[in-house]
C-alpha positions, 0 to 999 in steps of 0.5 A: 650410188647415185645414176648421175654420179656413176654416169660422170665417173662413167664419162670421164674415166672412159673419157681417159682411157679412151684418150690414153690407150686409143680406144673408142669409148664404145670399146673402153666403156666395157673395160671400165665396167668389167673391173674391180675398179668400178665394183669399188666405186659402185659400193657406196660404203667404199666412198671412192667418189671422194678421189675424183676421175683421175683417182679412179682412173690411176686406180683402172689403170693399176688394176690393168697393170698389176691386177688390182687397183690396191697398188695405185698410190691414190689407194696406199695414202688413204 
């Protein structure tokens, strides 16, 4: 995928788990790109740019709740 996309939904999606769970960005930053969430949207044939930051963030969000982003509900209406 393209640097300038992955560096949005880098910024954006850092931006919310940082503003939710109170981490400095510097410590939410490796939590975002140690997931299975990030590796999905860095596969370009995955296509997960199309859900936008809040999208890739519930599914961060349901891979640090229930192990996988499979069960965010973004994912179960595609």
């Amino acid at each position: 995928m393209d640097p300038e996309i992955m560096d949005f939904y880098d910024e954006n999606v850092v931006g919310m788990i940082s503003k939710k769970y109170g981490y400095a960005p510097s410590e939410a930053l490796p939590l975002f790109l140690s997931s299975r969430t990030y590796r999905m949207l860095a596969d370009p044939k995955m296509d997960m740019w199309q859900f936008g930051p809040p999208g890739i963030f519930d599914m961060w969000e349901s891979e640090r709740e229930t192990g996988t982003p499979l069960n965010s509900p973004y994912l179960k209406m595609a």
